[in-house]
C-alpha positions in Angstrom: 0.0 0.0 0.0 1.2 3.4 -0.7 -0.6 6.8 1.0 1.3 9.6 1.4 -1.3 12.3 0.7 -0.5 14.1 3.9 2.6 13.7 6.0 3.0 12.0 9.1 1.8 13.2 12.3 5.0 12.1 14.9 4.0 9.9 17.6 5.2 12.3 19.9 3.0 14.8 18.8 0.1 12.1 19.1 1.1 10.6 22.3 3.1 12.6 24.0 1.8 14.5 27.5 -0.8 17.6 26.6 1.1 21.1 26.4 -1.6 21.9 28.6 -4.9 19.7 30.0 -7.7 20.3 32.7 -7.5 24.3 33.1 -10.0 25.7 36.3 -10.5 28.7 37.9 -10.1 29.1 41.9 -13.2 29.7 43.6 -11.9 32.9 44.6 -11.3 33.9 40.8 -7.6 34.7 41.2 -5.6 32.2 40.1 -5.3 29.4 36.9 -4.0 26.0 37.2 -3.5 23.9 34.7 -1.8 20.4 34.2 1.5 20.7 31.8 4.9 19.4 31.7 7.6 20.1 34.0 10.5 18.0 33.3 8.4 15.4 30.9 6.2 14.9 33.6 2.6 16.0 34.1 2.4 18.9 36.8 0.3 21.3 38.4 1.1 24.6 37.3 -0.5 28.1 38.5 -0.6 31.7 37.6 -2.3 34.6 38.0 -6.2 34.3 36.1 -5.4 37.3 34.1 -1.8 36.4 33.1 -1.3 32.6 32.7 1.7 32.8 31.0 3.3 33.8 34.5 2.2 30.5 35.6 4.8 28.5 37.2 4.7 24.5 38.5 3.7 24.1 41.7 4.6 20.1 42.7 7.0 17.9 41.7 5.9 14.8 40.8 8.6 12.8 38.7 6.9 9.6 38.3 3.6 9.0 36.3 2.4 12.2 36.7 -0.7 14.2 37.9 -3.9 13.7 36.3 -6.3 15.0 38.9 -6.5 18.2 40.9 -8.1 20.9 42.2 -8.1 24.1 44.3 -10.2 24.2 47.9 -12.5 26.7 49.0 -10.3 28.1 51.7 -8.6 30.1 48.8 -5.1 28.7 49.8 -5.0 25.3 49.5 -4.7 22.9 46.5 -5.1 18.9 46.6 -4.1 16.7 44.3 -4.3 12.6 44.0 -1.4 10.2 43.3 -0.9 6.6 42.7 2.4 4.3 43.0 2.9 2.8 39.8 -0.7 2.8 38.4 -1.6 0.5 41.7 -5.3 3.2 42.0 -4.5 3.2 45.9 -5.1 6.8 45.5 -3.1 9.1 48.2 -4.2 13.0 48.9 -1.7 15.5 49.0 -2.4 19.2 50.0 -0.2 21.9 48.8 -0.4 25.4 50.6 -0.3 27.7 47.9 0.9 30.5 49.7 3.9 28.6 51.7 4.5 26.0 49.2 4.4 23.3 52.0 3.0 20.5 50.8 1.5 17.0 52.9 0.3 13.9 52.2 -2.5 13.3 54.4 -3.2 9.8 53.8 0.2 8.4 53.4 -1.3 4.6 53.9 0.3 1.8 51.6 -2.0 -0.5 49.8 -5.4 2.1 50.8 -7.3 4.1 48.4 -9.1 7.9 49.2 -11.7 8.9 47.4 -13.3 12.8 47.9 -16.8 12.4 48.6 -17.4 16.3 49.1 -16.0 19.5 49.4 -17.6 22.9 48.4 -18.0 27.0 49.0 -20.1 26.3 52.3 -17.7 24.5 53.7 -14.3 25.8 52.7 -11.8 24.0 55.1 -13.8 20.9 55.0 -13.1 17.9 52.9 -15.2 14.8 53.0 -13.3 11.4 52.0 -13.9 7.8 51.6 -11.1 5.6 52.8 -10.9 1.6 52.9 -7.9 2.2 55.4 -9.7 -0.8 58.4 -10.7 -3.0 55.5 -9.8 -3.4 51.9 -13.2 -4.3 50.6 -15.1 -1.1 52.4 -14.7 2.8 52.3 -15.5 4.3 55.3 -16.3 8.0 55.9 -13.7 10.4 57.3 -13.7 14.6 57.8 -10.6 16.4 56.7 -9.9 19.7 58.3 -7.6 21.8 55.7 -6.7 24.5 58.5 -4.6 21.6 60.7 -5.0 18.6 58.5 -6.8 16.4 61.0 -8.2 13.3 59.7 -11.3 12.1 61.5 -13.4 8.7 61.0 -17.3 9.8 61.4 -19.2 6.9 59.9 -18.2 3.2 59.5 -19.1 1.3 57.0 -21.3 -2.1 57.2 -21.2 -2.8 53.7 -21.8 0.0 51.1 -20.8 0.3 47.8 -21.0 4.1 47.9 -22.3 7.3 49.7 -24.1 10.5 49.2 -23.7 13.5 50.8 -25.3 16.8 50.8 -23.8 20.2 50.5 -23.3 20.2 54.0 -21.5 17.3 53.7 -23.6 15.1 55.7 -23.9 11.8 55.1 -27.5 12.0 53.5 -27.6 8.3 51.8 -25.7 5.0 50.4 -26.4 2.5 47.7 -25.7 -1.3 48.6 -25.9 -4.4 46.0 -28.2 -7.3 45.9 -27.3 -10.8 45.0 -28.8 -10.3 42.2 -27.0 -7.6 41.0 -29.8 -4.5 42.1 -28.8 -1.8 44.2 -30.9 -0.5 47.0 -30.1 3.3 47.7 -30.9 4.3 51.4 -31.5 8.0 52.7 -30.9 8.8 56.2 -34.3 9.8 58.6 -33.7 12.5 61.4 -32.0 10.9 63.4 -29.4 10.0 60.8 -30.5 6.3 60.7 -30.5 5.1 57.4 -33.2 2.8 56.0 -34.9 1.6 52.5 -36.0 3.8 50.0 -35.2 2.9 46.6 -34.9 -0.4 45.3 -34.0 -0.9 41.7 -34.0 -3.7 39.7 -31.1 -5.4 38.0 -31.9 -4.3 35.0 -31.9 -0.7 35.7 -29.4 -0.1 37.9 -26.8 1.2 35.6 -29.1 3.3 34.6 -30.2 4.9 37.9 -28.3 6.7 40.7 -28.5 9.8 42.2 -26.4 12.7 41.4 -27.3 15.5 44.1 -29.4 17.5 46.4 -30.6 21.2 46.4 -28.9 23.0 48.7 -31.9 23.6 50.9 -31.9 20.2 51.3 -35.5 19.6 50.3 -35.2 17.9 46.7 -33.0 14.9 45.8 -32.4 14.8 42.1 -32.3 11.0 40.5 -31.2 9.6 36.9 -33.5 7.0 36.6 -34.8 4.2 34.1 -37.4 2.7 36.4 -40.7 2.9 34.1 -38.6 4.1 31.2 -36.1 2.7 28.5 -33.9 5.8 28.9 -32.7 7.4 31.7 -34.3 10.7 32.3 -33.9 13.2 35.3 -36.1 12.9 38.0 -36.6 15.6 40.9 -37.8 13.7 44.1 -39.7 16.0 47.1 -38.0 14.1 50.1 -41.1 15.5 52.1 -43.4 13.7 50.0 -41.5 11.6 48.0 -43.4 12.8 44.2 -41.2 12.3 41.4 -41.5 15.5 38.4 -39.7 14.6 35.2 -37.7 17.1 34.3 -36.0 15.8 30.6 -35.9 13.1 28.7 -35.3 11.3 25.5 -36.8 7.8 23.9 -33.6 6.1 23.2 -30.7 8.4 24.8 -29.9 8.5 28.9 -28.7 11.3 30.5 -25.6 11.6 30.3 -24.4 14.8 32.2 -26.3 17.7 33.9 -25.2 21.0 34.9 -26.6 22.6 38.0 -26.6 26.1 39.4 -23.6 26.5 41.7 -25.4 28.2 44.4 -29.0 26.4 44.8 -27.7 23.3 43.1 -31.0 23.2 40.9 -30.8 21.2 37.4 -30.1 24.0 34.5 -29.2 22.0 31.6 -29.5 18.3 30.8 -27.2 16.7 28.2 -27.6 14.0 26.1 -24.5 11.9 24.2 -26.2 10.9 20.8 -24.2 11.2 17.7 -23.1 14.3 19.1 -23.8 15.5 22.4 -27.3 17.2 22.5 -28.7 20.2 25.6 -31.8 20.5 26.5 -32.5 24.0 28.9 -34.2 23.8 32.0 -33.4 27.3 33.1 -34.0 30.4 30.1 -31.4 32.7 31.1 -28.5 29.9 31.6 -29.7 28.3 28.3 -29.7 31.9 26.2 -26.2 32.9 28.0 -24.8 28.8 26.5 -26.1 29.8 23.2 -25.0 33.6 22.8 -21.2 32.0 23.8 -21.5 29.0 21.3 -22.5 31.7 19.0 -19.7 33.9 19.6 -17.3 30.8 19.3 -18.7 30.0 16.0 -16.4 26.4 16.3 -17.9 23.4 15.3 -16.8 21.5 18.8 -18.2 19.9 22.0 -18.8 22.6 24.5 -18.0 22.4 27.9 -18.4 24.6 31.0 -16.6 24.5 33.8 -17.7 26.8 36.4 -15.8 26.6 39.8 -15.6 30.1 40.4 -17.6 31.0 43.0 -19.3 34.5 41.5 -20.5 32.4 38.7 -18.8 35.3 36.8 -15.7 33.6 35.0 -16.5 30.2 32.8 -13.6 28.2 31.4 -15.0 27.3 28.4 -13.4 24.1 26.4 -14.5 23.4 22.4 -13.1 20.1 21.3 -13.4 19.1 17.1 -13.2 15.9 16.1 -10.2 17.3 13.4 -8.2 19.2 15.8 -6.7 20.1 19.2 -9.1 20.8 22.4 -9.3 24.7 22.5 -9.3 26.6 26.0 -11.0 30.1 26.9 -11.9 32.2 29.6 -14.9 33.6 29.1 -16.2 36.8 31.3 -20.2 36.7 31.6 -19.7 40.0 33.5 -18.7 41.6 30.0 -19.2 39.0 27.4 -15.7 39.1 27.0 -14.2 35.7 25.5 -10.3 35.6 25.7 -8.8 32.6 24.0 -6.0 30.7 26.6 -4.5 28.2 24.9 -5.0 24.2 23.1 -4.4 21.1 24.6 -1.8 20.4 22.0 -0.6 23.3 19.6 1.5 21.1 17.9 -1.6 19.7 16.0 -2.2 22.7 13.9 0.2 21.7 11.4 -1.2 18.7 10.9 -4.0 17.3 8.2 -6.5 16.0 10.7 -9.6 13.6 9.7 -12.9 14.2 11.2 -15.0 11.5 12.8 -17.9 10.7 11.1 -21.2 8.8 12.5 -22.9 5.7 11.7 -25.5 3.3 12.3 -26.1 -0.1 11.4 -28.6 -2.8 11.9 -27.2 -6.2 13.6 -27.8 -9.5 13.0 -30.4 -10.0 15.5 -32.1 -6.6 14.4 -30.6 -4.1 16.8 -29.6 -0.5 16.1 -25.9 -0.3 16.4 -23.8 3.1 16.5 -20.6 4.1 16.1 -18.2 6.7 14.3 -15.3 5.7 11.9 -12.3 8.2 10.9 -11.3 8.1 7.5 -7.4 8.5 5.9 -7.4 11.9 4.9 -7.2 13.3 1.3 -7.8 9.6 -0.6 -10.9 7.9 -2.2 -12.7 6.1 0.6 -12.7 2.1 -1.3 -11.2 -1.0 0.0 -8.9 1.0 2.4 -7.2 -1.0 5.6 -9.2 -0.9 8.3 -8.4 -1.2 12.3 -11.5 -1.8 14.5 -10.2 -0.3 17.8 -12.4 -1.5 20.5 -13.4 0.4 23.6 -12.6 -0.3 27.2 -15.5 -0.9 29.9 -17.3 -2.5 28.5 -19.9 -0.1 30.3 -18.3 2.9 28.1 -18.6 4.5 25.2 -16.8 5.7 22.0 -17.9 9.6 21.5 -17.7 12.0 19.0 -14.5 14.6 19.5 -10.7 14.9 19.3 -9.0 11.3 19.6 -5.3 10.8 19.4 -5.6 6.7 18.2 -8.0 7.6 15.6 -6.4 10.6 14.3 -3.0 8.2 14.4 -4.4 5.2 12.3 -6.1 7.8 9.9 -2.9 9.3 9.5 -1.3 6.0 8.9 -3.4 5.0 5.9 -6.2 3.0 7.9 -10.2 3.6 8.1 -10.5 3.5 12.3 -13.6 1.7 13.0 -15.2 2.6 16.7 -18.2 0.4 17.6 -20.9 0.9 20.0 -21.2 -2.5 21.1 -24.8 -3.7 23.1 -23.7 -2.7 26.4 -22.0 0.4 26.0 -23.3 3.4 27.9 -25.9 5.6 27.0 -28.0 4.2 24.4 -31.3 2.8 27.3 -31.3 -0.1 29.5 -32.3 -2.6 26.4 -29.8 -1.4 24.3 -27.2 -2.4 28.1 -29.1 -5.0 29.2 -28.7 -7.0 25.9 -25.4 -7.2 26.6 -25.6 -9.8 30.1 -23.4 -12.6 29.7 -22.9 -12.1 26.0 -18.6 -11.3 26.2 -17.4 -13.5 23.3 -21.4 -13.5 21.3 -23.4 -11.2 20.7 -21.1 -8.3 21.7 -18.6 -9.7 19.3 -20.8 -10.5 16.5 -21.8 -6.8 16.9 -18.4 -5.6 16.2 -18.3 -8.1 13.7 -21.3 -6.6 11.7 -19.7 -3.3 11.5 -17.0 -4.2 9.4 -19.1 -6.4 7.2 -21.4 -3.1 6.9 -18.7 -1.1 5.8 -17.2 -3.5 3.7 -20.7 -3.6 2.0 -20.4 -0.3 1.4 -17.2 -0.4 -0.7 -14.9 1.8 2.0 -12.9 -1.1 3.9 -11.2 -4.1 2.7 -12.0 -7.0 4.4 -9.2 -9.1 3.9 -7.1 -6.4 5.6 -8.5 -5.4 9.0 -6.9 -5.1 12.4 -8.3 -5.6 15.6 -6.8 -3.1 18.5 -8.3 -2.3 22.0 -7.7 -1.5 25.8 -9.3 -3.1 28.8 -12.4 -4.7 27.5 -11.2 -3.8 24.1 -8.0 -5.8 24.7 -10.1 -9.2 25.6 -12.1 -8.0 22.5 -8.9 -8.2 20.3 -7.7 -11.5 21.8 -11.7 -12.7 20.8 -11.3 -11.6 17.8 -7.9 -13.9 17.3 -9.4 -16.9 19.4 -13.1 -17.1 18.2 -12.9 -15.7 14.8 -9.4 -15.5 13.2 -10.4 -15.7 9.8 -11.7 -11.9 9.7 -8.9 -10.3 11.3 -4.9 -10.7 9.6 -3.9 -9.1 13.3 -4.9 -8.4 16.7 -3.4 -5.7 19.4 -4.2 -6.5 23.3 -3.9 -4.2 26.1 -4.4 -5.1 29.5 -7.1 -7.4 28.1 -8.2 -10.4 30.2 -7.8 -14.0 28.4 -9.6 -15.8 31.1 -13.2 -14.6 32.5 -12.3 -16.7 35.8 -9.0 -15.5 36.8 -10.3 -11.9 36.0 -13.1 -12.4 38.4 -11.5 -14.1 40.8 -9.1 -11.5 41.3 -11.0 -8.3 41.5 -9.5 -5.5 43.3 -10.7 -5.5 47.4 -12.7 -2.5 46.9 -14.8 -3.9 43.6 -16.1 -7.2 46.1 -19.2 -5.0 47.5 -20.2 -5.0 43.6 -19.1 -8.5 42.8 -22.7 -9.5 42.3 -23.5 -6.7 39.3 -20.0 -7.9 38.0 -21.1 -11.5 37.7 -24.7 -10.4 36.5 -23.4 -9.0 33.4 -20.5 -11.3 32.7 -21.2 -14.5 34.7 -21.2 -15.7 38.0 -18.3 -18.8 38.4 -19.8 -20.7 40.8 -23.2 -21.4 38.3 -21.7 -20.9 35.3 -18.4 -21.9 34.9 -18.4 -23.8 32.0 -20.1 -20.2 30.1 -17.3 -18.1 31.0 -14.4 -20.9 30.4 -15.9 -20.9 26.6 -15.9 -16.8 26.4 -12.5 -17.1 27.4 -9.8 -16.5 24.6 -7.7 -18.6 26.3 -9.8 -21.7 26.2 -8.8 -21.3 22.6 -5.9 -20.6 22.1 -5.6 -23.6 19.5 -7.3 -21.4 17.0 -5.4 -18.5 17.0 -3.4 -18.6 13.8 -3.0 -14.5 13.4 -0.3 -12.6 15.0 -1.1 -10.8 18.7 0.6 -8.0 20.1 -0.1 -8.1 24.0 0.7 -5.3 26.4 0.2 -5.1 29.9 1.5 -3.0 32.8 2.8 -5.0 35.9 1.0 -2.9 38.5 -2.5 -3.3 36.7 -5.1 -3.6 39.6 -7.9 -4.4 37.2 -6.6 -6.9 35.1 -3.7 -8.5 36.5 -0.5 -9.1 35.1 -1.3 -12.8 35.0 -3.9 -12.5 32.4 -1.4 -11.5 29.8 1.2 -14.1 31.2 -1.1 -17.0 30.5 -1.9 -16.2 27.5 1.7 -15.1 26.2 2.8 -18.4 27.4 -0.3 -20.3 25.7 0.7 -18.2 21.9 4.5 -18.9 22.8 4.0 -23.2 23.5 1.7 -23.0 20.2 4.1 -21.5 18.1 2.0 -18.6 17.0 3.9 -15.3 16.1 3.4 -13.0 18.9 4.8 -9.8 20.9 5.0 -8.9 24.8 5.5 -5.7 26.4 5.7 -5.7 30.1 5.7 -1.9 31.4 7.0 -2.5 35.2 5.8 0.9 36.2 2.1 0.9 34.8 -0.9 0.3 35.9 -4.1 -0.4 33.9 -3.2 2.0 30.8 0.0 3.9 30.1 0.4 7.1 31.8 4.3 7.7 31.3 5.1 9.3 28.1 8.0 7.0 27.3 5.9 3.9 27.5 3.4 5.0 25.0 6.1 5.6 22.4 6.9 2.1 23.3 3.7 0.9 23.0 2.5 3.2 19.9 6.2 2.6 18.4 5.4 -1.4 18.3 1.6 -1.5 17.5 2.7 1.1 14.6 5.3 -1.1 13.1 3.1 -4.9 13.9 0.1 -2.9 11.7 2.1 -2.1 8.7 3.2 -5.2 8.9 0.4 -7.3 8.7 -1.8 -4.4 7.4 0.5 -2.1 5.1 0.1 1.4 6.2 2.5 3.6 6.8 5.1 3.7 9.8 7.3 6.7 11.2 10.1 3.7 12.1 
């Protein structure tokens, strides 16, 4: 194959860290922070709000970097979480932005925080969830940011999660029946909790709560219960009546944005093709529209408003073709100042756009899903990769992504499937996914590509199969159970064997183990079911080369899972690669791997595929 229409985008470009990610506002409205390189490695860097380029790093991580941060209420204090090694036992740090002294306040080994709450009406409060006593079980702890003591208020018998109000009380909790339901409970005045949802397994990814007003009088719910689709529910905890507030047939909801002072629903949004708003509140939905207008990008918009005022938005607009762009945008004065992209470097670069499309499945269900085309040629009997998303209780969205820009740029048509089971498509559309790893949710991916072949755009003697997570046991399905449609397959962190990866869930996941082996299977019952979804348990059929790649530290999927099935490939004699990354966990956060990684998938796809390689 030869395409050389546009020139090559460098991996380092592609993969390398962000020049900047993540940029927020402090509450106070005085300061930037942003995540960018210091030293190769992702950092926290902050500045004055009306001069970022005097922004300077404020911690010193050299390891895997920071990918999550923000600033605290008291207007002096940021937090940040870090792992060791990709491990997810998550540890808080505090840094006082005004000393520079920074502390770890949970400086546990082998224990995970979470942050459960922190807001403007409680500024030198945090509220965290830590399985410190016992692996399986978060309890509840207060942090006070003015002498960093850490205090245990609430034990925990057996939750899988909590909810708190925006007085960081400890309003409710969600536990999981053996059947793979939750029950959500709400505390009474007393603070005793008891009863008072009870959902179904088959709605309860579909229904949670996501917050209370702040006078504490309405609880708002995404629900399914009566409904295909999730919709948002407002629920009078006096009385307990429900009011719809949006909704769509076929979509959930997939985000909504509240008013930062009462905490009432303003804006619902829906993830279709592309993300869709529907208004609640006039003014909020006239002030979104006059500042898409004033854009005038063709992007995903998003808001982020931490400031307290409600007066500065930083505003992100992500293409499909072309770098995330960052603004600040002044609602006091409509003025719109443009800060910076996530990765300038782009701009030189011919970038494809990601294009939508549906399909009917065998078994007559809608499918979705978006495919990126090699820029500048005719779209017929091009290479194709079918890059498979992680989850599997995810989704592939429309918007800027690096692997699909890469393989475009490579010569290849990406393929990205909505598989049964991925998010956001109504509790059908999820629920016809249960037990159906290795079936129906591979013949699914399988239709895709014979729909675009149909159509005259792929060839379907050349395609690829490529994914993470789930996406990774996708790709060794796709080289175990059906060999003869793929020439190649690219696993990472995949699991080979459904009954080591459940037997070896992280400590924290057992309080969900039942909704785990209602969708995939439960090993005591049905054994026999998940030994045959495993690629593993055929391994004689693999006759196409498999690039696996795992990280040692993966808490997820354990390193076992590539090791079995590395050994399995190597005693059959099938031609295979194995990259071990010893300081990774589940994914590749250091910048150095990913060349690695990208450097050897790169290289095993024009191989087997023949697009184009940077070497």
């Amino acid at each position: 194959m030869t395409y050389d229409a546009v020139p090559l985008i460098p991996r380092a470009v592609l993969f390398g860290n962000p020049t900047y990610a993540t940029p927020t506002v402090s509450p106070d409205g005085t300061r930037l922070g942003y995540l960018a390189p210091d030293e190769g490695v992702l950092n926290v860097w902050v500045g004055p709000v009306d001069e970022p380029d005097q922004a300077t790093p404020v911690t010193r991580d050299r390891g895997r970097g920071i990918r999550v941060f923000g600033f605290c209420h008291d207007d002096r204090t940021l937090y940040y979480l870090q792992d060791e090694g990709g491990d997810e036992n998550w540890r808080l740090h505090l840094l006082d932005l005004e000393s520079g002294a920074e502390r770890c306040v949970t400086p546990y080994d082998n224990v995970q925080v979470r942050v459960l709450g922190h807001n403007r009406w409680h500024p030198t409060t945090m509220l965290l969830a830590i399985n410190r006593d016992r692996p399986e079980l978060h309890d509840v702890y207060r942090l006070d940011l003015t002498n960093g003591e850490l205090e245990k208020i609430r034990d925990n018998p057996g939750y899988v999660g909590w909810l708190a109000d925006t007085d960081l009380t400890i309003q409710g909790a969600a536990s999981v029946t053996e059947d793979g339901g939750v029950v959500f409970f709400l505390a009474d005045e007393d603070g005793e909790f008891h009863s008072w949802l009870e959902v179904p397994a088959d709605d309860a990814n579909t229904t949670s709560p996501v917050g209370f007003s702040r006078d504490g009088t309405t609880l708002y719910l995404v629900s399914s219960l009566g409904a295909n689709a999730a919709r948002l529910v407002s629920v009078d905890l006096a009385t307990g009546k429900e009011t719809e507030l949006a909704a769509d047939s076929a979509y959930d909801v997939d985000g909504v944005e509240f008013d930062p002072e009462t905490r009432v629903p303003q804006a619902v949004i829906f993830d279709k093709d592309r993300k869709s708003w529907t208004f609640l509140d006039q003014t909020y939905g006239e002030a979104v529209e006059q500042l898409r207008s004033s854009l005038g990008i063709d992007g995903e918009l998003g808001i982020n408003r931490t400031e307290r005022d409600d007066r500065l938005w930083m505003v992100s607009v992500m293409p499909s073709d072309g770098p995330v762009r960052f603004y600040l945008y002044d609602r006091s004065t409509g003025g719109l100042r443009f800060l910076f992209a996530h990765k300038p470097d782009l701009g030189g670069y011919a970038l494809a756009p990601m294009e939508p499309f549906a399909f009917t499945a065998r078994d007559g269900l809608e499918i979705h899903g978006y495919v990126t085309f090699p820029p500048d040629v005719e779209r017929e009997h091009l290479p194709a990769v079918l890059n498979v998303h992680g989850g599997p209780w995810a989704r592939d969205a429309w918007g800027y992504n690096a692997e699909a820009q890469w393989l475009a740029n490579r010569g290849y048509a990406c393929v990205q499937v909505n598989f049964r089971g991925s998010t956001g498509y109504g509790k059908a559309f999820g629920n016809a996914a249960d037990k159906q790893w290795g079936r129906t949710m591979h013949t699914d991916l399988l239709d895709a590509i014979e729909h675009l072949g149909g159509q005259g755009f792929i060839d379907p003697d050349r395609i690829g199969i490529m994914g993470g997570s789930y996406g990774g046991y996708a790709a060794l399905a796709g080289a175990a159970f059906t060999p003869d449609v793929f020439r190649c397959a690219v696993d990472m962190c995949g699991p080979s064997n459904l009954l080591t990866l459940l037997a070896a869930v992280p400590p924290y996941w057992k309080p969900m183990v039942a909704m785990m082996y209602a969708k995939v299977g439960d090993p005591e019952t049905e054994k026999d079911m998940l030994w045959e979804r495993s690629p593993l348990s055929r391994v004689e059929d693999i006759s196409i080369p498999v690039l696996v790649a795992q990280g040692a530290n993966d808490p997820r999927v354990k390193q076992a899972e590539a090791e079995q099935i590395v050994e399995a490939l190597k005693s059959k004699g099938v031609p295979h690669e194995y990259l071990l990354f010893p300081d990774e966990g589940h994914g590749l956060a250091r910048p150095e791997n990913r060349e690695v990684y990208y450097a050897a998938a790169e290289r095993f796809l024009a191989e087997h595929l023949g697009g184009r390689s940077e070497g």
